[in-house]
C-alpha positions in Angstrom: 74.1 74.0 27.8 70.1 74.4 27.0 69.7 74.2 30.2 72.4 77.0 31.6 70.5 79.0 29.0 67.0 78.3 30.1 67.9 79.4 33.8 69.0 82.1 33.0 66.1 83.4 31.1 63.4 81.5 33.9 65.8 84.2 36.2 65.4 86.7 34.1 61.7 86.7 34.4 61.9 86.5 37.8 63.7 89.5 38.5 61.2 91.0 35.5 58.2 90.1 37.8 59.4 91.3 40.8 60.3 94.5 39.1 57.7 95.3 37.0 55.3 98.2 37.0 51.5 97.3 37.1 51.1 98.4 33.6 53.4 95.9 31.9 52.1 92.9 34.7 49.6 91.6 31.9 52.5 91.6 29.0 55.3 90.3 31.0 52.7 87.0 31.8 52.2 86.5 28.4 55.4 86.2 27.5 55.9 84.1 30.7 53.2 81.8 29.6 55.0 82.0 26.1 58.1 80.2 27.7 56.1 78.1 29.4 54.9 76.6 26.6 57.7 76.4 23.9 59.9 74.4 26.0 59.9 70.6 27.0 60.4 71.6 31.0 59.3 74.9 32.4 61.8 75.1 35.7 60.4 76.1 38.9 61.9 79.6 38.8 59.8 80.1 36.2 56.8 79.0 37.5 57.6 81.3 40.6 57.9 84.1 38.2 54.0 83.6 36.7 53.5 83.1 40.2 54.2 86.4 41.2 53.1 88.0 38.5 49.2 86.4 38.7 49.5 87.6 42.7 50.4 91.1 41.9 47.3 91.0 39.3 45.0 89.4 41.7 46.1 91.9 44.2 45.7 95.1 41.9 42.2 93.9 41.0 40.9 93.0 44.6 41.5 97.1 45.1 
């Protein structure tokens, strides 16, 4: 059931990260990297999520 759950939020983030507006990129890592670290597993849908979001940063800073 904890693991339904945990996809679900790791899916969540994902659709956060693809959705999010530059401002909130730096917020919406840290409470990916939150996640990340308060559970036993982090999924790879999660992982893809702080994937996208440190892209997006990298991106907005090599402007």
């Amino acid at each position: 059931m904890d693991e339904i759950i945990d996809r679900e939020v790791s899916s969540k983030f994902l659709d956060d990260a693809y959705k999010c507006k530059p401002d909130n990129l730096g917020f919406l890592l840290q409470k990916i990297e939150y996640e990340i670290q308060n559970r036993d597993h982090a999924d790879s849908i999660l992982l893809r999520a702080k994937t996208v979001v440190t892209s997006k940063i990298a991106l907005i800073n090599s402007k």
